[in-house]
mmCIF file as gemmi writes it, N, C-alpha and C atoms, coordinates in Angstrom:
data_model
loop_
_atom_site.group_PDB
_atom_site.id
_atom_site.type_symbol
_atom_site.label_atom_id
_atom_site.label_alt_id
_atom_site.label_comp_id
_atom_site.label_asym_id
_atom_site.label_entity_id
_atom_site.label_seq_id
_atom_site.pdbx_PDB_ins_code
_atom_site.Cartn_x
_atom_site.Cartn_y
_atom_site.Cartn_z
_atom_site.occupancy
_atom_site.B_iso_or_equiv
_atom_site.pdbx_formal_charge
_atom_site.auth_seq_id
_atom_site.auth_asym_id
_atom_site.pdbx_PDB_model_num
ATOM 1 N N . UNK Axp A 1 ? 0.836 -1.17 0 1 0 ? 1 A 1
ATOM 2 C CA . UNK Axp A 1 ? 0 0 0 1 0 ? 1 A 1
ATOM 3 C C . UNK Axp A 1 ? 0.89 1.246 0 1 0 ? 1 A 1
ATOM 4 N N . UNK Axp A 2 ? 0.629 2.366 -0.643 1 0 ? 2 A 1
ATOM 5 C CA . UNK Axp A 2 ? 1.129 3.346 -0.758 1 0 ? 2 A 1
ATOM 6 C C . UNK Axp A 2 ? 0.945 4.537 0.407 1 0 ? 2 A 1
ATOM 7 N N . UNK Axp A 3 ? 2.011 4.815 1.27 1 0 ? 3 A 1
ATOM 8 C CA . UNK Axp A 3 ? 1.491 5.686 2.501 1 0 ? 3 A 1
ATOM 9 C C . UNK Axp A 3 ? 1.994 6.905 1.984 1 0 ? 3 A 1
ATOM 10 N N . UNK Axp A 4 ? 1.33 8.327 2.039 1 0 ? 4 A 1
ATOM 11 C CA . UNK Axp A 4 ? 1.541 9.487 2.051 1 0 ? 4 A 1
ATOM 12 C C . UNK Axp A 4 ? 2.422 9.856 3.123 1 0 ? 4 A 1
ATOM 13 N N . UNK Axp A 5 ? 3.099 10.905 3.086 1 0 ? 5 A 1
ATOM 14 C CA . UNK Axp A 5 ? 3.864 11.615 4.135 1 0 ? 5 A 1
ATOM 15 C C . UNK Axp A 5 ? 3.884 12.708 4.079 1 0 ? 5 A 1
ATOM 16 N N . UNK Axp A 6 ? 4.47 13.57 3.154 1 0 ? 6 A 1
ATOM 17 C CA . UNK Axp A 6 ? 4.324 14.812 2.772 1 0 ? 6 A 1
ATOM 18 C C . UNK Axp A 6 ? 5.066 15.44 4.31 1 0 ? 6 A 1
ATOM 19 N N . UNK Axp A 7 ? 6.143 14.741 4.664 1 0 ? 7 A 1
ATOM 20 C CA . UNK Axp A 7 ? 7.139 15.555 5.291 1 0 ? 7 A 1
ATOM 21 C C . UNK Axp A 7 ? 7.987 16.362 5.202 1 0 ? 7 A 1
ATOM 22 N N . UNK Axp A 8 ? 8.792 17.256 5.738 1 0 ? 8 A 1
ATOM 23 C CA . UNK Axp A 8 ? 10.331 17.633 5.208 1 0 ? 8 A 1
ATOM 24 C C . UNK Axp A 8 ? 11.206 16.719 5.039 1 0 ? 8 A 1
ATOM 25 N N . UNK Axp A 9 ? 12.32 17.158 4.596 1 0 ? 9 A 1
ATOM 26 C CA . UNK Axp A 9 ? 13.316 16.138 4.586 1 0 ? 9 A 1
ATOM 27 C C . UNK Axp A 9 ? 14.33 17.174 4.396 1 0 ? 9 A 1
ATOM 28 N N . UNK Axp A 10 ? 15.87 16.742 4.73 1 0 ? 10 A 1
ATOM 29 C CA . UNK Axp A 10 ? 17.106 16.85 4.669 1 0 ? 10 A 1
ATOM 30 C C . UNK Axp A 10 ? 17.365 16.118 3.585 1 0 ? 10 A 1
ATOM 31 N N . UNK Axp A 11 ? 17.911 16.53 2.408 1 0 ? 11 A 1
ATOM 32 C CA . UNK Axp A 11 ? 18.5 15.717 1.39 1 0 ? 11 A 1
ATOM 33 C C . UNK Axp A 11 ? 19.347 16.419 0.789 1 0 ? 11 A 1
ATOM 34 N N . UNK Axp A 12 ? 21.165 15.403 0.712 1 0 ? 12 A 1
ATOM 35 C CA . UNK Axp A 12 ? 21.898 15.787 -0.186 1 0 ? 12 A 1
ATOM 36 C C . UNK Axp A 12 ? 22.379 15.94 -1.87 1 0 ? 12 A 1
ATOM 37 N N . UNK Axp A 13 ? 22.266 16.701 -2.27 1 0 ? 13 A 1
ATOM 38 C CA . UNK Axp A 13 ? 21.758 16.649 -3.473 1 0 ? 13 A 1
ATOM 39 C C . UNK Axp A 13 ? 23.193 17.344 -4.36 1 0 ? 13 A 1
ATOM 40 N N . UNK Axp A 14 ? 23.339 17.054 -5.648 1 0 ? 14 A 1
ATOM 41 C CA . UNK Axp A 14 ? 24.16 17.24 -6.384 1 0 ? 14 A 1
ATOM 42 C C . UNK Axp A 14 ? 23.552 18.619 -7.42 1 0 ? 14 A 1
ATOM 43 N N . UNK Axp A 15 ? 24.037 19.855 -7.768 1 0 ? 15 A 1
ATOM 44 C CA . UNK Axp A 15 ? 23.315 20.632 -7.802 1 0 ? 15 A 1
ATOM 45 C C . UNK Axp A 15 ? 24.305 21.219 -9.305 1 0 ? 15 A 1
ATOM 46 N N . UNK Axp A 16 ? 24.185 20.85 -10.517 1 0 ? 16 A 1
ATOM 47 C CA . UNK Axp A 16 ? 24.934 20.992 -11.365 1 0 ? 16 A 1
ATOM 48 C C . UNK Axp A 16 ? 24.803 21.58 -12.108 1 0 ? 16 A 1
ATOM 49 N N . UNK Axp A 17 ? 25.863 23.14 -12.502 1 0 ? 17 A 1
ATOM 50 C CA . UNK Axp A 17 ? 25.395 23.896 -13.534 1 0 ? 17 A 1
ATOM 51 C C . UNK Axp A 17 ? 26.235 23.717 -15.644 1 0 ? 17 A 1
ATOM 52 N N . UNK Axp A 18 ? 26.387 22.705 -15.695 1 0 ? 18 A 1
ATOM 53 C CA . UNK Axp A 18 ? 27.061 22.321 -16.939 1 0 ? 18 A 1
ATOM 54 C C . UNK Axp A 18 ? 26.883 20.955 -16.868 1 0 ? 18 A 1
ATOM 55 N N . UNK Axp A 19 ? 27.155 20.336 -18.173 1 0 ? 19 A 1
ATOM 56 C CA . UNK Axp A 19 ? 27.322 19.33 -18.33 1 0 ? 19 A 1
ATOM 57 C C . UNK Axp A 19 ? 28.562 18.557 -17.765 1 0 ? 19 A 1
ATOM 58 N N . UNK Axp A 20 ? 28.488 17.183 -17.336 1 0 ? 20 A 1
ATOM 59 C CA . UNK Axp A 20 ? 30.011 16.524 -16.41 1 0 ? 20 A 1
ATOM 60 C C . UNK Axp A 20 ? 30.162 15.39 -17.225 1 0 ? 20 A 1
ATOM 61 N N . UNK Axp A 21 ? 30.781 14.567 -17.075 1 0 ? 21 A 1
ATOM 62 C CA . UNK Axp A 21 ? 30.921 13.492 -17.367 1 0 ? 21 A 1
ATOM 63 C C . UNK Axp A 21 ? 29.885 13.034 -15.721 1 0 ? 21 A 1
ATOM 64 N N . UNK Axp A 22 ? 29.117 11.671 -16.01 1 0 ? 22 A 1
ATOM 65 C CA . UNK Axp A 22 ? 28.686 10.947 -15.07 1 0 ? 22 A 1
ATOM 66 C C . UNK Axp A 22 ? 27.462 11.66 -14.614 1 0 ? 22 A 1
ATOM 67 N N . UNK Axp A 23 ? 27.369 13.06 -15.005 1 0 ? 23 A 1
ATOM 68 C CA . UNK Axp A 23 ? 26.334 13.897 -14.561 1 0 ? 23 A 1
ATOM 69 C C . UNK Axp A 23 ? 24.774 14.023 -15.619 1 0 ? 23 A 1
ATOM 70 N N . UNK Axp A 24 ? 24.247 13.433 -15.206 1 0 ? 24 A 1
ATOM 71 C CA . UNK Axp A 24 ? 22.854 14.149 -16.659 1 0 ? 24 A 1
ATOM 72 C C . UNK Axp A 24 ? 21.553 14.594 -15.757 1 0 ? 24 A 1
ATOM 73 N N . UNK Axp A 25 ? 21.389 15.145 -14.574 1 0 ? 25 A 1
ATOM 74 C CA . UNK Axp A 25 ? 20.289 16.211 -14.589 1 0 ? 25 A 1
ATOM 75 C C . UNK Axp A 25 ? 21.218 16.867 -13.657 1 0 ? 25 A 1
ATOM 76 N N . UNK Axp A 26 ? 20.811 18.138 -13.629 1 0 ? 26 A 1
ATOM 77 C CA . UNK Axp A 26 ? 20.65 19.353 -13.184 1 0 ? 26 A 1
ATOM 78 C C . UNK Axp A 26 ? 20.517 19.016 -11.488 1 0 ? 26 A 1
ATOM 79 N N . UNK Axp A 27 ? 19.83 18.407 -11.524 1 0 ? 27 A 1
ATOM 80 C CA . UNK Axp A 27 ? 19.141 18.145 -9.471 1 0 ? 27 A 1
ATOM 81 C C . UNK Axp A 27 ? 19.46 16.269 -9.765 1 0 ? 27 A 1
ATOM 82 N N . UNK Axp A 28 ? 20.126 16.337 -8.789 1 0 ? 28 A 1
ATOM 83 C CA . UNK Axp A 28 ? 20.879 14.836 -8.373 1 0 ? 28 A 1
ATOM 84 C C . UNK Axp A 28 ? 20.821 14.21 -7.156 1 0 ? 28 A 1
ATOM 85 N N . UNK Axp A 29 ? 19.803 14.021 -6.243 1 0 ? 29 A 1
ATOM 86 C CA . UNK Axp A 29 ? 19.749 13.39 -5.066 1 0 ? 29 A 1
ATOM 87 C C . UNK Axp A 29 ? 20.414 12.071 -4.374 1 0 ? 29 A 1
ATOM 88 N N . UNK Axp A 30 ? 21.179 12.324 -4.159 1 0 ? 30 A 1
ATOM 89 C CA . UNK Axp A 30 ? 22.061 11.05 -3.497 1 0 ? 30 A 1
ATOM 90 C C . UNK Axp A 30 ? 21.369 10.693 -1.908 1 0 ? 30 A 1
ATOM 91 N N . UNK Axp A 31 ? 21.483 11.415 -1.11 1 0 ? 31 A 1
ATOM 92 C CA . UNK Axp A 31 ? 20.99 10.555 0.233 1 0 ? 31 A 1
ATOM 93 C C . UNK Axp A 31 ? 20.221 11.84 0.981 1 0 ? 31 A 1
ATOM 94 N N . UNK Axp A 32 ? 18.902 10.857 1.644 1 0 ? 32 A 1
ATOM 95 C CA . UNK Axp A 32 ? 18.321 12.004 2.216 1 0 ? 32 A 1
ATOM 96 C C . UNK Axp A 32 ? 17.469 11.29 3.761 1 0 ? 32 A 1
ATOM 97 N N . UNK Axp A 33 ? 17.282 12.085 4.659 1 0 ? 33 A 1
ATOM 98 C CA . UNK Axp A 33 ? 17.203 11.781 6.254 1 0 ? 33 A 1
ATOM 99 C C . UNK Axp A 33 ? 15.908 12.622 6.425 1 0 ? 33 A 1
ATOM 100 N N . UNK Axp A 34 ? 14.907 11.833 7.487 1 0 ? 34 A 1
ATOM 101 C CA . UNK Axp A 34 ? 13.576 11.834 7.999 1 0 ? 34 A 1
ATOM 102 C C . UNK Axp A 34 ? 13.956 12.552 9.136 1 0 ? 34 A 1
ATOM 103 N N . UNK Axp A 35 ? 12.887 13.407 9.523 1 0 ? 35 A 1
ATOM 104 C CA . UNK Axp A 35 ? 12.964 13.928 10.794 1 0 ? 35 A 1
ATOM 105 C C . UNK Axp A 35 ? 13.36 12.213 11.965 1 0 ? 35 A 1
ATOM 106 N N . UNK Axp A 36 ? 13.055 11.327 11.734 1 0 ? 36 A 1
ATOM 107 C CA . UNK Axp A 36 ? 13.416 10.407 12.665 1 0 ? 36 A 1
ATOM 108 C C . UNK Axp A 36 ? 14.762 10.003 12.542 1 0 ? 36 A 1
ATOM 109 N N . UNK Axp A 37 ? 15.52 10.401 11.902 1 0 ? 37 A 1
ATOM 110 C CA . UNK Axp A 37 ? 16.672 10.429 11.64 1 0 ? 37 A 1
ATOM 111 C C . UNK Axp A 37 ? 17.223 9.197 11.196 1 0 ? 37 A 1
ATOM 112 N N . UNK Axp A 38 ? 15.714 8.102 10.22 1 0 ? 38 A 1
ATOM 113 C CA . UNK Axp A 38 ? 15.785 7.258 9.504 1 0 ? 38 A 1
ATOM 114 C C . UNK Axp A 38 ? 17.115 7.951 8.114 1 0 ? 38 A 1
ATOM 115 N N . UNK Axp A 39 ? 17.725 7.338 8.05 1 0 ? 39 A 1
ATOM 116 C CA . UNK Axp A 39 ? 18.846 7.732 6.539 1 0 ? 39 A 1
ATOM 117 C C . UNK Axp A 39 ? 18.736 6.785 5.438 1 0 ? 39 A 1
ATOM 118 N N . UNK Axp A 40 ? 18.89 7.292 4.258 1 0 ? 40 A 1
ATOM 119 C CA . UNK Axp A 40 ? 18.351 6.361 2.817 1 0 ? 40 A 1
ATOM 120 C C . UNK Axp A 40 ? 19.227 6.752 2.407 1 0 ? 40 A 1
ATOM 121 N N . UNK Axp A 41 ? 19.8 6.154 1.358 1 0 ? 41 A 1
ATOM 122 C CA . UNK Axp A 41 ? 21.013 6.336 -0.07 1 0 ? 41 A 1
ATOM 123 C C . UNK Axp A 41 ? 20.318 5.657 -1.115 1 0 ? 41 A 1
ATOM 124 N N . UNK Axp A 42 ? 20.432 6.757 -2.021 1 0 ? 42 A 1
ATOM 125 C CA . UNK Axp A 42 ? 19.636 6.794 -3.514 1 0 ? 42 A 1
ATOM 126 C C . UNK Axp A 42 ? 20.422 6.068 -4.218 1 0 ? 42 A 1
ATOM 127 N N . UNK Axp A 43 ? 20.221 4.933 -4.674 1 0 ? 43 A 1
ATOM 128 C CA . UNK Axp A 43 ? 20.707 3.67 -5.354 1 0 ? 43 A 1
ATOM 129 C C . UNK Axp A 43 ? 20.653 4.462 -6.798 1 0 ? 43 A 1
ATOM 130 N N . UNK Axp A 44 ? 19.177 4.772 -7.21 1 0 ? 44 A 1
ATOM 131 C CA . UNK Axp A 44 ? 18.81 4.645 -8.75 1 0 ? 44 A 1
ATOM 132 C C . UNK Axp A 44 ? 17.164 5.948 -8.835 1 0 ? 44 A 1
ATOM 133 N N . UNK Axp A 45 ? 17.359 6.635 -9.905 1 0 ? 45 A 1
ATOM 134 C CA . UNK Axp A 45 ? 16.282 7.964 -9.866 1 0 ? 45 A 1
ATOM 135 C C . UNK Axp A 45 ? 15.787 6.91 -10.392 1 0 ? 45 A 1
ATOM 136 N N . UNK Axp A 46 ? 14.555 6.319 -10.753 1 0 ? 46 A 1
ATOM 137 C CA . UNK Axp A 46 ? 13.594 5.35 -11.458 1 0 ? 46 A 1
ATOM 138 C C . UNK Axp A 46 ? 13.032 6.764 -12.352 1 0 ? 46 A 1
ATOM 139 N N . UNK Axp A 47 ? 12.414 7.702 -11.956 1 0 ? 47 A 1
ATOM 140 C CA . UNK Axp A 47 ? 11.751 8.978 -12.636 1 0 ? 47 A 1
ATOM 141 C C . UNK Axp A 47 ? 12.048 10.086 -12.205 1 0 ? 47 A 1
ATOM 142 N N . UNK Axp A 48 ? 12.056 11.307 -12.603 1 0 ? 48 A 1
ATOM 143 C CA . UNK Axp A 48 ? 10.969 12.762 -12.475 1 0 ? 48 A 1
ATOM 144 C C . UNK Axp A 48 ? 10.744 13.475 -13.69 1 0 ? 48 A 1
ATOM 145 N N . UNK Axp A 49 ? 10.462 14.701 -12.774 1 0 ? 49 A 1
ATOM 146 C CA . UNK Axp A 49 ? 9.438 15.471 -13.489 1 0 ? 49 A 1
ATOM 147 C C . UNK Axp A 49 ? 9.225 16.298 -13.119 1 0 ? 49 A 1
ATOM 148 N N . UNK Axp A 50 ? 8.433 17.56 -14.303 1 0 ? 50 A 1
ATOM 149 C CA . UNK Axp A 50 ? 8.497 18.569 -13.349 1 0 ? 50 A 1
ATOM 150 C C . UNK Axp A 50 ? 7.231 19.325 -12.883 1 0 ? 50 A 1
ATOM 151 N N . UNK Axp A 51 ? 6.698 19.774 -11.831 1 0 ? 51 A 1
ATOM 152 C CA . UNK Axp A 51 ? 5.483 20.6 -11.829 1 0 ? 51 A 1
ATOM 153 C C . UNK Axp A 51 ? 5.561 21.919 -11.596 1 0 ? 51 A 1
ATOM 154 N N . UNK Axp A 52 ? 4.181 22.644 -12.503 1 0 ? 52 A 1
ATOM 155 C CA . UNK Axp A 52 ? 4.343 24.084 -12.125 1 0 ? 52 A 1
ATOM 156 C C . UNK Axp A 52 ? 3.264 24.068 -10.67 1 0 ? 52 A 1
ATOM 157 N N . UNK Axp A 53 ? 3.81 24.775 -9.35 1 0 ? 53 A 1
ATOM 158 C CA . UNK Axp A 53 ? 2.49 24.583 -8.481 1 0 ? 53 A 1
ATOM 159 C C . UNK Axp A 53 ? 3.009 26.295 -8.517 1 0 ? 53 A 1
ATOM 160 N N . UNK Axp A 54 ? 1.734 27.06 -8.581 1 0 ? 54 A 1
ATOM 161 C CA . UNK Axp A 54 ? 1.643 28.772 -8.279 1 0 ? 54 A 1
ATOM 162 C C . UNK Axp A 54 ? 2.982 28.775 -9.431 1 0 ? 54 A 1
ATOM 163 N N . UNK Axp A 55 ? 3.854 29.762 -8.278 1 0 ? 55 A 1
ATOM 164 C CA . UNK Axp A 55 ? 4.997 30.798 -8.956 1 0 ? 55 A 1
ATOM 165 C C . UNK Axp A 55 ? 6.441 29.738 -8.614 1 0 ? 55 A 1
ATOM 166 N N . UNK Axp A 56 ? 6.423 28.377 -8.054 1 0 ? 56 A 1
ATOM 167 C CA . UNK Axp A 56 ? 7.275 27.587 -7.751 1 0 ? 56 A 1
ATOM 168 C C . UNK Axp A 56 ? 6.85 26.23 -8.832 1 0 ? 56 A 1
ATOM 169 N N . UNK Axp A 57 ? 8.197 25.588 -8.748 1 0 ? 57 A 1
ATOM 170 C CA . UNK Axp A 57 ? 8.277 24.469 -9.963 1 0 ? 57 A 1
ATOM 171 C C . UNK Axp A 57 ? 9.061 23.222 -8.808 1 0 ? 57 A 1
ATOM 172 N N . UNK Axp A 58 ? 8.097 22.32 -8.584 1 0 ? 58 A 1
ATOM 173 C CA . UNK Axp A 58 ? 8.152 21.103 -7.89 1 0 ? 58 A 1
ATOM 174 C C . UNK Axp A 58 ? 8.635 20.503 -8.339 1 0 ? 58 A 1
ATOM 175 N N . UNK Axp A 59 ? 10.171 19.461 -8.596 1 0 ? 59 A 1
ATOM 176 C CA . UNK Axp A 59 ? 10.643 18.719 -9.137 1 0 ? 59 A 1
ATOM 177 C C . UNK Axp A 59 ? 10.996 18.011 -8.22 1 0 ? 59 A 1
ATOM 178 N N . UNK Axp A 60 ? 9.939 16.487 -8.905 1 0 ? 60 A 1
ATOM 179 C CA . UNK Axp A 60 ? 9.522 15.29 -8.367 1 0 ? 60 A 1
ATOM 180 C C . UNK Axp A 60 ? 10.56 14.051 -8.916 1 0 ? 60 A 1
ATOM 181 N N . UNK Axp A 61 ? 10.942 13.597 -7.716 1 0 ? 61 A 1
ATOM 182 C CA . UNK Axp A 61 ? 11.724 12.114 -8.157 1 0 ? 61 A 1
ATOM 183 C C . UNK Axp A 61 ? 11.55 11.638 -7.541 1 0 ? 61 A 1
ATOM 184 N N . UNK Axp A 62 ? 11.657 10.085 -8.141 1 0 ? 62 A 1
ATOM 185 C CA . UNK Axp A 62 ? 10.748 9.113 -7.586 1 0 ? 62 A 1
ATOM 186 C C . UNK Axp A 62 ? 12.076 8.329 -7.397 1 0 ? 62 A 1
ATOM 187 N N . UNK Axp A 63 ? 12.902 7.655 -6.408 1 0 ? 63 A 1
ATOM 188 C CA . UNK Axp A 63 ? 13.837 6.96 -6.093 1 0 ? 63 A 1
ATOM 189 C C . UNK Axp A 63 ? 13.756 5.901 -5.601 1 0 ? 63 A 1
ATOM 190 N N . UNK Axp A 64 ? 14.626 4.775 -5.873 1 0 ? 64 A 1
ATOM 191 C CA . UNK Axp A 64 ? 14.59 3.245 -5.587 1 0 ? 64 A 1
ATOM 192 C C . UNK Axp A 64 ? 16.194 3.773 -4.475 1 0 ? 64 A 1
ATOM 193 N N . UNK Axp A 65 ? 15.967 3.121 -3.164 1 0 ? 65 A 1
ATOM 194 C CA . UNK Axp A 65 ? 17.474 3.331 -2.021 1 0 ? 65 A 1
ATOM 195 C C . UNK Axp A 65 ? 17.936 1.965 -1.934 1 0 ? 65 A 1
ATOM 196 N N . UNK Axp A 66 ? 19.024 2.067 -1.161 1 0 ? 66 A 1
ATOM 197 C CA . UNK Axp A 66 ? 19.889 1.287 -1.564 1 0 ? 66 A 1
ATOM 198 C C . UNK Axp A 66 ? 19.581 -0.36 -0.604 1 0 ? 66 A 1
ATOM 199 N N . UNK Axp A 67 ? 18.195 1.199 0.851 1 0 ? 67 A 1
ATOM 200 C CA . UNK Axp A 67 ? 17.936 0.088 1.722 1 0 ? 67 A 1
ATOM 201 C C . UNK Axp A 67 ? 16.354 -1.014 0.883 1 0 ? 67 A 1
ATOM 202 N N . UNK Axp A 68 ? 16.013 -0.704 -0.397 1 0 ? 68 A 1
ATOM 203 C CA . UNK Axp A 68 ? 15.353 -1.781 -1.14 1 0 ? 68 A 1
ATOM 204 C C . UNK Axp A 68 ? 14.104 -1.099 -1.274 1 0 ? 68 A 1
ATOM 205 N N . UNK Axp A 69 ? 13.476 0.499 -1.018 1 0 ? 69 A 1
ATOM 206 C CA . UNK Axp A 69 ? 12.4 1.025 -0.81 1 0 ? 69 A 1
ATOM 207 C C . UNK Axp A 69 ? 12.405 1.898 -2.026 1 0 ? 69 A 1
ATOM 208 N N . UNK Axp A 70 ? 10.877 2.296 -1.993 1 0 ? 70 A 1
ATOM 209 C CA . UNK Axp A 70 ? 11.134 3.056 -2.846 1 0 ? 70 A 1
ATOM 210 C C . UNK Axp A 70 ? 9.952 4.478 -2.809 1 0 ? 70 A 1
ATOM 211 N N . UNK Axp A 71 ? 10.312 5.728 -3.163 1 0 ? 71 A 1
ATOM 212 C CA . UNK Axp A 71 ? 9.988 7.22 -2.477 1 0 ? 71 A 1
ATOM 213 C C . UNK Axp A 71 ? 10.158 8.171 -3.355 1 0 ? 71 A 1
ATOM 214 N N . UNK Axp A 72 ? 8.55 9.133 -3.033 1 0 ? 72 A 1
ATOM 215 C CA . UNK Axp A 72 ? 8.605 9.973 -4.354 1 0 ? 72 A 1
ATOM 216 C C . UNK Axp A 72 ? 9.38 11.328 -3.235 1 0 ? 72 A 1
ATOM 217 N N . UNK Axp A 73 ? 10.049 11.688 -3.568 1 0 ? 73 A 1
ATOM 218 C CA . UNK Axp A 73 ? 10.598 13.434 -3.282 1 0 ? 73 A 1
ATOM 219 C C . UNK Axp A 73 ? 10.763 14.54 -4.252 1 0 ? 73 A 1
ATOM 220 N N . UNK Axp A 74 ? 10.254 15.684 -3.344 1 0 ? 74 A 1
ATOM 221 C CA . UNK Axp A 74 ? 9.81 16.486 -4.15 1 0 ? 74 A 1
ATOM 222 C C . UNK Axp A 74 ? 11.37 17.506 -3.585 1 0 ? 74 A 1
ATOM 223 N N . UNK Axp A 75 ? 11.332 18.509 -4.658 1 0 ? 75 A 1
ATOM 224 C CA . UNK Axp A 75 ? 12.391 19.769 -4 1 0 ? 75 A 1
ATOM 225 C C . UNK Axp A 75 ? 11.832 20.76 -5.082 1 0 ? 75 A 1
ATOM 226 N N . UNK Axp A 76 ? 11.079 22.061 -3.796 1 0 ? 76 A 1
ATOM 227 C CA . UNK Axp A 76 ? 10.55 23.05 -4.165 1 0 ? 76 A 1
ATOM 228 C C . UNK Axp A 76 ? 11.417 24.021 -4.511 1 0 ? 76 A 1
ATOM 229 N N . UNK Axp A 77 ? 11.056 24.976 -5.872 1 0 ? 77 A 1
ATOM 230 C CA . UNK Axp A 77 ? 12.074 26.127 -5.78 1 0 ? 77 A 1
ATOM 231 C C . UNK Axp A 77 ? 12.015 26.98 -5.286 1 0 ? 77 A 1
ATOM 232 N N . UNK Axp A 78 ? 10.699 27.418 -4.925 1 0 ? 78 A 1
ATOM 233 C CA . UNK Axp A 78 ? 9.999 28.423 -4.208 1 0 ? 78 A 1
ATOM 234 C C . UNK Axp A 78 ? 10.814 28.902 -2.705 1 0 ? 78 A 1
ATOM 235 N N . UNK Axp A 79 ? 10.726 27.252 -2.154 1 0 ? 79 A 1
ATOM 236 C CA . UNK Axp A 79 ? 10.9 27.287 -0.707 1 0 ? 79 A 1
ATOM 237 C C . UNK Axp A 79 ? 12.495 26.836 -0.698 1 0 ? 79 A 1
ATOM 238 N N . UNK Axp A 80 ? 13.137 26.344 -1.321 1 0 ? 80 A 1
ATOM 239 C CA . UNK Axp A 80 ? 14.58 25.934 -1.832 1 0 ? 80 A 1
ATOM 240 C C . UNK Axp A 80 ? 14.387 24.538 -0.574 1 0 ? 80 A 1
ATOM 241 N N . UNK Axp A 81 ? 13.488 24.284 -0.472 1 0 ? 81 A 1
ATOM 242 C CA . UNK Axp A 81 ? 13.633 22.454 0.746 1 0 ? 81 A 1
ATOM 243 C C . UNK Axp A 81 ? 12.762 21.636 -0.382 1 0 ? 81 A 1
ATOM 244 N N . UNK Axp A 82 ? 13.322 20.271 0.336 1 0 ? 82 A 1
ATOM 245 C CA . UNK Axp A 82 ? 12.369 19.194 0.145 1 0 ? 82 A 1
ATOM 246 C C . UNK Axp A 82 ? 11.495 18.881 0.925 1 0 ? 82 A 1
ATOM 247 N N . UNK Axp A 83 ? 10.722 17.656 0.187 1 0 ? 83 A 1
ATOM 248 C CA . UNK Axp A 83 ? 9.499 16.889 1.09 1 0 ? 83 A 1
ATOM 249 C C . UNK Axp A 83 ? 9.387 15.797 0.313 1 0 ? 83 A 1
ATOM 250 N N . UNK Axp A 84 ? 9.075 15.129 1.444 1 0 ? 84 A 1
ATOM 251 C CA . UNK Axp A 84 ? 8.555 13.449 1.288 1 0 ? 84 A 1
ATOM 252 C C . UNK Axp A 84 ? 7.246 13.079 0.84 1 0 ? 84 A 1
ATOM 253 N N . UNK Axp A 85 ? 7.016 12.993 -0.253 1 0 ? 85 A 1
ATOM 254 C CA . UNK Axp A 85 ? 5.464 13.022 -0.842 1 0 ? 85 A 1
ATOM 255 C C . UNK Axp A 85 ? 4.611 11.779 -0.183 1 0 ? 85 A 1
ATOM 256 N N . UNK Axp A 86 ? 5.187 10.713 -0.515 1 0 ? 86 A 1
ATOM 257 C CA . UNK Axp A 86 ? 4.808 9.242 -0.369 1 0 ? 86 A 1
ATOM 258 C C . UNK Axp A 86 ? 6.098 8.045 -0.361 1 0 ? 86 A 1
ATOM 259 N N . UNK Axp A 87 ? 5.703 6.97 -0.044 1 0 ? 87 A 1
ATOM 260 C CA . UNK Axp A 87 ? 6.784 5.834 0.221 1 0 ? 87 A 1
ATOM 261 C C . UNK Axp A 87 ? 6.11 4.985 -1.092 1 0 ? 87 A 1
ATOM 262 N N . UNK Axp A 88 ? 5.956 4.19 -1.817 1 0 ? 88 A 1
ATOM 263 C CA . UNK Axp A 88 ? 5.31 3.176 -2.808 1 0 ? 88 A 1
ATOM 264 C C . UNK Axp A 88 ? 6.258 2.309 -2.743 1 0 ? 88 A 1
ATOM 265 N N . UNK Axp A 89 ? 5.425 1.228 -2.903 1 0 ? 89 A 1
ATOM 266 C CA . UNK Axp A 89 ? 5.015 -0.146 -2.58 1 0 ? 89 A 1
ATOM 267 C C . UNK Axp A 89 ? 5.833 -0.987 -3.937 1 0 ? 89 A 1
ATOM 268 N N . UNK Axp A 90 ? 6.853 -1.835 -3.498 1 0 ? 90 A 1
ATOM 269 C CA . UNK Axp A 90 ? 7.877 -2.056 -4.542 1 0 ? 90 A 1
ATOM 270 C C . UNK Axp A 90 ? 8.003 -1.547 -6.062 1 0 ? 90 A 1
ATOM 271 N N . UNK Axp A 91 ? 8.148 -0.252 -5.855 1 0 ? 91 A 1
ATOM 272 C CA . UNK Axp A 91 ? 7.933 0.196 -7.049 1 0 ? 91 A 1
ATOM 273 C C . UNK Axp A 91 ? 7.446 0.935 -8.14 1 0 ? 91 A 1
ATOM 274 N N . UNK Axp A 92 ? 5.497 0.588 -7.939 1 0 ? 92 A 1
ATOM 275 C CA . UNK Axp A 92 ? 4.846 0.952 -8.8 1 0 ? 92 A 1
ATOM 276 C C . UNK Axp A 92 ? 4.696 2.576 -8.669 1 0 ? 92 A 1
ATOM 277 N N . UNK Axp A 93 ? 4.548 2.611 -10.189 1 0 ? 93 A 1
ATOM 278 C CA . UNK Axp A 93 ? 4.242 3.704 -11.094 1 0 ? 93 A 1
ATOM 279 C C . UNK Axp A 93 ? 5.527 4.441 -10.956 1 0 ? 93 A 1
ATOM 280 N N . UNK Axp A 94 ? 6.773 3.429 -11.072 1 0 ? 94 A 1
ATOM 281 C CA . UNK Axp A 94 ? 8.169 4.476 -11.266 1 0 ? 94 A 1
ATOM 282 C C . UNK Axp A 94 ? 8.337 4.376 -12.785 1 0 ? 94 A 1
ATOM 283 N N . UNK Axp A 95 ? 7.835 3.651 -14.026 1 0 ? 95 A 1
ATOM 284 C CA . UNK Axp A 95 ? 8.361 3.312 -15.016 1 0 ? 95 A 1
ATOM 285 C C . UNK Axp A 95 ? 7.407 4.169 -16.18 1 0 ? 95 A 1
């Protein structure tokens, strides 16, 4: 079952203005921590995408971690933080 959260989060993120070798988006999330001070490492982006919400642009990724889960996160531009949208259920609707 798919649980909502729609928490904050702490997430380290790779924040790239050119092209790199090894690099292909712009916003790169490697590891990110729950207020419970649960910690995840981003194995693999499965998706994102981007939304317009108001005068801010929500860019949503959906990540498979390394601990076998898998979590949509959002990082607002508006507010320059993230949030934890939802946790999903091996997987679905990353493809």
């Amino acid at each position: 079952m798919q649980q909502n959260k729609f928490q904050e989060i702490n997430v380290t993120a790779l924040f790239s203005s050119f092209k790199a070798q090894g690099v292909t988006r712009r916003i790169t999330p490697q590891t990110f921590r729950l207020k419970s001070g649960e910690k995840f490492e981003v194995s693999e982006i499965r998706r994102s995408y981007v939304e317009h919400v108001g005068e801010a642009r929500h860019v949503h990724f959906v990540v498979h971690t390394k601990q076998d889960r898998y979590f949509d996160i959002v990082y607002d531009s508006k507010k320059m933080g993230w949030v934890l949208v939802l946790e999903l259920e091996d997987g679905f609707m990353t493809e």
